[in-house]
C-alpha positions as CSV (number, residue, x, y, z in Angstrom):
1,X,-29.6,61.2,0.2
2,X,-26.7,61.0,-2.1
3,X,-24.8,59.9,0.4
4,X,-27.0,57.5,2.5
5,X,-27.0,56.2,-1.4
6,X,-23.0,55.3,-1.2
7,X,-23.0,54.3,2.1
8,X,-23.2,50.4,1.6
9,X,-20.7,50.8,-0.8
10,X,-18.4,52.4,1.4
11,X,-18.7,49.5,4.1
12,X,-15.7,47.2,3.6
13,X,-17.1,43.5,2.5
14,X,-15.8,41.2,5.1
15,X,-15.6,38.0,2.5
16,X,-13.1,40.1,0.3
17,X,-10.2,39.2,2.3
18,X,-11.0,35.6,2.5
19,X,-11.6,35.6,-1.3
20,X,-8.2,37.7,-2.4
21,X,-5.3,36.5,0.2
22,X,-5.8,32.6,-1.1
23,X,-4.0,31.6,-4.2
24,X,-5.8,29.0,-5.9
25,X,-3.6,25.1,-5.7
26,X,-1.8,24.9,-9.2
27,X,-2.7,22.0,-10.9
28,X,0.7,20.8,-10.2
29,X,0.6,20.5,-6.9
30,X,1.4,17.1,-5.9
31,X,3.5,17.3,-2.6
32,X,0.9,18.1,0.6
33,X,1.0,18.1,4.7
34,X,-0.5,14.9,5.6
35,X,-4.2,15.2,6.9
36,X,-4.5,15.6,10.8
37,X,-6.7,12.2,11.4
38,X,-4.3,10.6,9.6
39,X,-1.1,12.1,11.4
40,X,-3.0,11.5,15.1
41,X,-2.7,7.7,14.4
42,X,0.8,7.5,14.1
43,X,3.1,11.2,13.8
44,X,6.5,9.1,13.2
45,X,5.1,7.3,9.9
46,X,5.3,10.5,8.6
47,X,7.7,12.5,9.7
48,X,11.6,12.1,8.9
49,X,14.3,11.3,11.1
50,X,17.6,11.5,9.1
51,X,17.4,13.6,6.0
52,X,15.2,16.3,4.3
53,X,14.5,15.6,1.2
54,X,12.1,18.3,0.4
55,X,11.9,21.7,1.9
56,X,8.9,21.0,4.1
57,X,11.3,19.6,6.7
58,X,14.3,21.8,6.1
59,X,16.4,22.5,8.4
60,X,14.7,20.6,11.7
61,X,17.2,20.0,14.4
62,X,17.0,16.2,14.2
63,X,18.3,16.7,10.5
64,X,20.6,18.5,10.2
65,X,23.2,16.5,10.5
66,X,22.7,14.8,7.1
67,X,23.7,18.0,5.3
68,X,27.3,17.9,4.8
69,X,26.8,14.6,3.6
70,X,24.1,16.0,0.8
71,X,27.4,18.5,0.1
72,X,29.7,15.9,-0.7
73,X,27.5,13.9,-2.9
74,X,26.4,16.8,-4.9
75,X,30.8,17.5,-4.8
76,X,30.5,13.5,-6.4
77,X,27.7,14.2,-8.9
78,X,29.7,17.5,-10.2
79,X,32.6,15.7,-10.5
80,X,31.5,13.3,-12.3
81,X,29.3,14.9,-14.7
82,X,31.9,17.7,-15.2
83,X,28.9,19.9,-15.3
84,X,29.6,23.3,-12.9
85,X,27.7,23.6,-9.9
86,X,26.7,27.7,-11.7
87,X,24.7,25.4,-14.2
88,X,23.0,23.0,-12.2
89,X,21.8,25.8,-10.2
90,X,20.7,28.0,-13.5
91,X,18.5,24.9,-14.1
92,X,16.6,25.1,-10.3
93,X,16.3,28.9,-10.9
94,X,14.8,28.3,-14.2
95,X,12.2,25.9,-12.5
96,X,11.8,27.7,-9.7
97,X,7.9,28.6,-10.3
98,X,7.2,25.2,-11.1
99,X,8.9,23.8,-8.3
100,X,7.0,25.4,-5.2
101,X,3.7,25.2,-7.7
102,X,4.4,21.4,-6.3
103,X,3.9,21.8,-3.0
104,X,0.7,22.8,-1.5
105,X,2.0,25.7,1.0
106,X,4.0,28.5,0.4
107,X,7.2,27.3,1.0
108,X,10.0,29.9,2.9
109,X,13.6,30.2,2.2
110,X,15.4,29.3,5.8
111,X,19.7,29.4,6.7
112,X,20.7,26.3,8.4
113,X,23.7,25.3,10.7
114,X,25.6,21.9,9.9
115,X,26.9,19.3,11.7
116,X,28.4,16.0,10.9
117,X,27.1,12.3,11.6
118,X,27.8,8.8,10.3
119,X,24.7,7.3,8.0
120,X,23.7,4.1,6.8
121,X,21.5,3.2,3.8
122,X,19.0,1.9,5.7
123,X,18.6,5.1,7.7
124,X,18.1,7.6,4.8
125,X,15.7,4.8,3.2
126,X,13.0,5.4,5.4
127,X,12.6,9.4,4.9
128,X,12.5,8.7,1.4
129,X,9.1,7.0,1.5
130,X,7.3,10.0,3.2
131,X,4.5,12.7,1.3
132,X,6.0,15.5,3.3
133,X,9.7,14.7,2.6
134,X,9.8,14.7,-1.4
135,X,10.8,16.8,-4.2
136,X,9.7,16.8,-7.5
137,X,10.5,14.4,-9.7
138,X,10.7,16.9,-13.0
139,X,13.4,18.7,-11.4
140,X,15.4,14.9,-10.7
141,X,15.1,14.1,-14.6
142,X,16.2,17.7,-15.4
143,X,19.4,17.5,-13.6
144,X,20.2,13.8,-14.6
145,X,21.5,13.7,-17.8
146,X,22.0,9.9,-18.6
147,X,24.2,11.1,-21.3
148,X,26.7,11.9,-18.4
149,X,25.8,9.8,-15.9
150,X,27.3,5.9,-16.3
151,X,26.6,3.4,-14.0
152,X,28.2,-0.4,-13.5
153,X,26.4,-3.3,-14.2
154,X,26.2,-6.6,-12.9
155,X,28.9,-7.6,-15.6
156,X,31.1,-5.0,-14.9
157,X,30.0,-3.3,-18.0
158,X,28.9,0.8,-18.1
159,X,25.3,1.6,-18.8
160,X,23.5,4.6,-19.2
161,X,20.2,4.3,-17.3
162,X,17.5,7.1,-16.7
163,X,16.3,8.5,-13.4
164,X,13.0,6.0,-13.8
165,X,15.2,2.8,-14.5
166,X,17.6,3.8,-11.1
167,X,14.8,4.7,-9.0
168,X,13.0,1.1,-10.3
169,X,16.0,-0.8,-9.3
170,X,16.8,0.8,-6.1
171,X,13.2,0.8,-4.7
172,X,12.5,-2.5,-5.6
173,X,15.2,-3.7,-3.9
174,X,14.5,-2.0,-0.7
175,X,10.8,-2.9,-0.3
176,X,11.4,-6.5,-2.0
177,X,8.5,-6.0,-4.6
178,X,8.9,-8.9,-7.7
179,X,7.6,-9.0,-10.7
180,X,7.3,-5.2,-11.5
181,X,9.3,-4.7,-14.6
182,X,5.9,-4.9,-16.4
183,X,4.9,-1.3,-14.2
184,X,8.5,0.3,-16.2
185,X,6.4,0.9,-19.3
186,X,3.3,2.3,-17.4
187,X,5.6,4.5,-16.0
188,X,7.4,6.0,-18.4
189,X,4.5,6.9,-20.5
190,X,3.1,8.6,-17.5
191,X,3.8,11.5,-15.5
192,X,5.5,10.6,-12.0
193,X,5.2,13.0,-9.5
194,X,8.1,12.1,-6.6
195,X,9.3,8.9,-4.8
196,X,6.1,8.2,-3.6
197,X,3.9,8.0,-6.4
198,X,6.7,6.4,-8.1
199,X,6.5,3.5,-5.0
200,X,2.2,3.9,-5.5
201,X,2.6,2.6,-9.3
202,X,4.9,0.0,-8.4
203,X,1.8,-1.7,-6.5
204,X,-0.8,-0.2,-9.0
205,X,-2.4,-3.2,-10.9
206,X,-1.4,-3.4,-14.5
207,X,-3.9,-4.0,-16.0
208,X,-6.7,-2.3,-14.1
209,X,-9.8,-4.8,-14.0
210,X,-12.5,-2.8,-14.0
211,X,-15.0,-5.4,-13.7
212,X,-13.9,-6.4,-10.5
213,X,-15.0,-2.8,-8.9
214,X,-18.7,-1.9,-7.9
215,X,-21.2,-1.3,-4.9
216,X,-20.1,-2.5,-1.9
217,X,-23.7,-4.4,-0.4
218,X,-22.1,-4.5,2.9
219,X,-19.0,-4.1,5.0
220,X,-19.3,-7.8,6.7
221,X,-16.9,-9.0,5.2
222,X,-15.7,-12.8,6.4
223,X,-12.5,-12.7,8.2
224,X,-10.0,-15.4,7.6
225,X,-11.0,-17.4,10.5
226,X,-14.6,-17.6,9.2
227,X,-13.4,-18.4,5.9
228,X,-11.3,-21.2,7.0
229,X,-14.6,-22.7,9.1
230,X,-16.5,-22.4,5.6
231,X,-14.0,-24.4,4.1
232,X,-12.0,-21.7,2.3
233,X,-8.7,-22.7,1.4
234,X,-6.0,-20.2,1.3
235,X,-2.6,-19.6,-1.6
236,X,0.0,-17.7,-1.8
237,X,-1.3,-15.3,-5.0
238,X,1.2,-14.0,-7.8
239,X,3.5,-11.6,-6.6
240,X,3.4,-9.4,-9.6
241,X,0.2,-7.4,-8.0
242,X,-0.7,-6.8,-4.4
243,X,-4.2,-6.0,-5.7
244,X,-4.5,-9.7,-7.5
245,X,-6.7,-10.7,-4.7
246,X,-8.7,-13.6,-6.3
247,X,-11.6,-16.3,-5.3
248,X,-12.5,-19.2,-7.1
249,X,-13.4,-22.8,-6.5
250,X,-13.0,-22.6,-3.0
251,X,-9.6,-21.1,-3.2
252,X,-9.0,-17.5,-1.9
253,X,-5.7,-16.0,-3.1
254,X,-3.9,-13.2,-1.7
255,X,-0.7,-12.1,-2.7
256,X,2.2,-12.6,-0.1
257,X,2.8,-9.7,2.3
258,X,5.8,-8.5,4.7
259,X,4.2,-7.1,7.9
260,X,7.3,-5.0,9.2
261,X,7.6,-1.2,11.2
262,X,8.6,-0.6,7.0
263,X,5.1,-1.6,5.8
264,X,3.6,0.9,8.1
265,X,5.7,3.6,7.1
266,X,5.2,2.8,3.4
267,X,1.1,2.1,3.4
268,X,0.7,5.4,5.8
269,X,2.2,7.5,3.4
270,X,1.0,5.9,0.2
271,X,-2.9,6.3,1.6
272,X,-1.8,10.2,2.9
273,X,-1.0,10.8,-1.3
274,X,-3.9,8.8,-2.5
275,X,-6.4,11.1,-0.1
276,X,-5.3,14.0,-1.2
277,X,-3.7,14.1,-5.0
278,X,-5.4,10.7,-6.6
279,X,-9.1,10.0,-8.1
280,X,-8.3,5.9,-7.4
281,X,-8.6,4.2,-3.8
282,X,-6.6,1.2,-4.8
283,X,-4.0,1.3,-1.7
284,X,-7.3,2.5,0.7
285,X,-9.2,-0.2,-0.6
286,X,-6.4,-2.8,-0.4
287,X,-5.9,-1.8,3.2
288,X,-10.1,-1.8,3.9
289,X,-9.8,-5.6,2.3
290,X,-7.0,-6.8,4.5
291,X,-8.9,-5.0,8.0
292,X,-12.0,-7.3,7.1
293,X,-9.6,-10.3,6.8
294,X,-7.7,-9.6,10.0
295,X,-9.4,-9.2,13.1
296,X,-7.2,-11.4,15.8
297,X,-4.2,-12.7,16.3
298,X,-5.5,-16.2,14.5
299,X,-6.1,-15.0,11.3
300,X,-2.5,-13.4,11.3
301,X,-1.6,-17.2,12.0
302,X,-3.7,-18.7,9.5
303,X,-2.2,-16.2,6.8
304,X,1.4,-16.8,8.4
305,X,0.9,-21.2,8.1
306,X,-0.2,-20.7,4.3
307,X,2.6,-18.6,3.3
308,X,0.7,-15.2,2.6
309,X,1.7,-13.5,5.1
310,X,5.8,-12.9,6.7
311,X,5.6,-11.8,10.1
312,X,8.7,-9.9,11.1
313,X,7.1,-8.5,14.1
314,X,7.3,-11.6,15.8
315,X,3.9,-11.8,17.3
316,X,0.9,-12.7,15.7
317,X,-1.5,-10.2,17.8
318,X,1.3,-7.3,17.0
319,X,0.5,-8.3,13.2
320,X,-2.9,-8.0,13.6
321,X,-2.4,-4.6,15.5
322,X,-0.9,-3.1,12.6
323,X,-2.9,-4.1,9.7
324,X,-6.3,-2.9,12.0
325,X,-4.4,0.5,12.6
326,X,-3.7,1.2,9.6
327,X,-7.2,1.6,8.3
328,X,-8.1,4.2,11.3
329,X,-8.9,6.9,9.1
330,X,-9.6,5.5,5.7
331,X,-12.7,6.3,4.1
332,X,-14.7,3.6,2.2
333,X,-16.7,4.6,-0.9
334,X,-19.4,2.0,-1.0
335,X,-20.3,3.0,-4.4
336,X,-17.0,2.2,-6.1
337,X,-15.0,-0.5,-4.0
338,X,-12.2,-1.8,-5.7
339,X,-12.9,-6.0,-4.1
340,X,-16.8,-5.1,-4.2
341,X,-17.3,-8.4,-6.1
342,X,-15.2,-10.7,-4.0
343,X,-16.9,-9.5,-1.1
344,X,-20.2,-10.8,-2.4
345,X,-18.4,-14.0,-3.5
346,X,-17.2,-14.8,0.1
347,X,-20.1,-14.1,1.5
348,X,-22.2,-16.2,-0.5
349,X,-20.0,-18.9,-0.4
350,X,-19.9,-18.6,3.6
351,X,-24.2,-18.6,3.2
352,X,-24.0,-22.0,2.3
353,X,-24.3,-24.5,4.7
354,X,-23.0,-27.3,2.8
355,X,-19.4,-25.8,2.9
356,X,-19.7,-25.6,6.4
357,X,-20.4,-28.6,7.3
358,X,-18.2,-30.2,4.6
359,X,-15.4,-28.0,6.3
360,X,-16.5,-29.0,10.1
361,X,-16.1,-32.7,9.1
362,X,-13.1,-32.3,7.6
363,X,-11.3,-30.3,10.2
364,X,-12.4,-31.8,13.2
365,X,-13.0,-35.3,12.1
366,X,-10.9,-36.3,9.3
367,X,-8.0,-34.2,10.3
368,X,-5.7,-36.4,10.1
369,X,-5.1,-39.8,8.3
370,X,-5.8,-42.2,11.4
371,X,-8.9,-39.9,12.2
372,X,-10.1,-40.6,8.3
373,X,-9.6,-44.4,8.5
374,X,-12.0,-44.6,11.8
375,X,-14.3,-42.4,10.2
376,X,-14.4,-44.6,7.1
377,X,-14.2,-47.9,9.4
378,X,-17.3,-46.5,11.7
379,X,-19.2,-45.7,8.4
380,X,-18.3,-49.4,7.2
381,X,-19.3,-51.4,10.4
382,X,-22.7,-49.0,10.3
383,X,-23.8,-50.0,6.7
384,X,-22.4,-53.4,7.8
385,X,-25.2,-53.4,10.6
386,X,-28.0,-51.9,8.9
387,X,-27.6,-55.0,6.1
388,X,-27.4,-57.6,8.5
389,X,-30.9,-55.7,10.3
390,X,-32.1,-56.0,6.8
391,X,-31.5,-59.2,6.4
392,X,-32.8,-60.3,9.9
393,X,-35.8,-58.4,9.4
394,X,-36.2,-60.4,5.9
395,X,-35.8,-63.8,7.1
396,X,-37.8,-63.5,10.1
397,X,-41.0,-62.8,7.7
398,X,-43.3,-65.8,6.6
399,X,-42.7,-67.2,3.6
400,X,-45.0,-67.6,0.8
401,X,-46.3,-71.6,0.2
């Protein structure tokens, strides 16, 4: 009996294994494998084709070529921060923990073969903007010590700038956003995690308006042909904050937006960090917004003829195309929906059958200033005829004696 009694103790539990060979995440894990439904969509938004950044991509054929270029930039940097290559790497192995905490798979030392190959800016640019191509942005500030690292001016003068106030300048350059020296102060009293979240606050809204969020009633929203038949009018909205999307008095304003092979790259990768590190949908809710707006190649055009939208794609339908793909696998949270409100404002205003009538006259009848003077002649000679019926009708009555 005793040892019938120790038998189920002795069988081996099957969920142990599951339970002990998987480290929880570390809290500081902020670099991940892009989700599969979003990779399907579109492999080469996410996947370098110059340079490896971060180790995820390490030592790929297609980039291996970049690293004797890495080698004599970090020859540059040691040079001139006359700081030996023995201490920069005692830093790394100090951080070493906290480095692969950052990335959400084990990540495996690997030899690599070199080879050598021409670059250009505008090659390298691209693999920076990607969720599986980063490194940690503690370990950049670590090793760059403005205190030894001077950089020209404008005027010809030497500066001392921090990692933040170089990464600001350069990627503002490159994806030609204005207005965000306000986001400089945001981010330095907060906690950037690599290039892309660093790109993610650039486009954040500062301030939040958390009025504007709520339920989302429905997913019908107008597109922009349906809003121009309502009468909507359309501006060009302040290019401080992509997120300043705003409606009143008839007036919808969106802030302007490049459509490129770059803004694909960038948005894909932006959503891929906000799905799986952020608690805030702003970029997924931006890009839900914009596939309501855009469903064929004529609201592309509309957008294009009132300034809000630069199509560098050349065709409207390929516009179109883009901004519909790139909300294939977003997820909308109806309960907390960042334009929630404006969507009810359209809407209501495209209820109203006033506005669309007031906006069928004017488009199709007074569209033009020769079209408005016969429309305002035809009205004339009518009011004209109904007086002189009046007047007919009047005189042809008996008098009174």
């Amino acid at each position: 009996m005793e040892g019938s009694d120790q038998a189920p103790h002795d069988i081996e539990n099957p969920c142990i294994p599951l339970v002990t060979s998987m480290s929880p995440l570390s809290s500081l894990c902020c670099i991940y494998r892009v989700p599969e439904r979003l990779r399907r969509v579109s492999e080469k938004a996410y996947t370098p084709q110059v340079v490896s950044i971060g180790p995820l991509h390490h030592g790929k054929e297609g980039l291996k070529a970049m690293e004797d270029h890495k080698k004599r930039y970090l020859q540059d940097y040691i040079r001139r921060t006359r700081v030996s290559l023995a201490d920069y790497v005692q830093k790394v192995k100090a951080q070493e923990a906290k480095l692969r905490s950052c990335y959400a798979e084990t990540i495996q030392d690997e030899n690599d073969r070199i080879f050598n190959k021409p670059w250009m800016l505008q090659d390298v640019w691209p693999d920076m903007r990607l969720l599986e191509n980063q490194l940690p942005f503690f370990i950049l500030e670590e090793l760059f010590d403005p205190d030894k690292i001077k950089v020209s001016s404008n005027n010809n003068n030497i500066e001392r700038l921090s990692i933040l106030n170089l990464c600001h300048n350069f990627f503002k350059t490159l994806m030609h956003i204005e207005g965000t020296d306000g986001n400089m102060e945001k981010l330095c009293a907060s906690k950037v995690e690599h290039f892309v979240d660093f790109c993610r606050n650039l486009y954040l809204p500062l301030p939040l308006k958390p009025h504007a969020k709520g339920p989302l009633e429905t997913l019908n929203t107008p597109s922009i042909t349906e809003l121009h038949r309502a009468g909507v009018k359309f501006k060009v909205g302040s290019p401080k904050n992509l997120f300043n999307i705003r409606f009143a008095n008839g007036i919808l304003e969106i802030p302007k937006l490049a459509i490129s092979d770059e803004t694909e790259l960038t948005i894909r990768n932006l959503l891929a960090f906000e799905q799986c590190h952020c608690m805030e949908n702003y970029i997924n809710d931006y890009v839900v917004i914009m596939d309501r707006f855009v469903n064929t190649a004529k609201d592309v055009e509309l957008l294009v003829k009132h300034g809000i939208v630069e199509n560098r794609l050349g065709d409207s339908s390929g516009g179109s195309t883009l901004i519909n793909n790139l909300a294939d696998g977003v997820i909308v949270d109806s309960n907390d929906f960042y334009f929630a409100i404006l969507c009810e404002e359209l809407n209501e205003y495209c209820r109203t059958s006033w506005h669309k009538w007031q906006a069928n006259l004017r488009q199709n009848y007074c569209n033009t200033p020769w079209a408005t003077i016969s429309i305002a002649a035809a009205i004339c000679l009518l009011i004209l005829t109904f007086i002189q019926a009046v007047c007919s009708v009047i005189s042809a009555l008996p008098s009174k004696r």
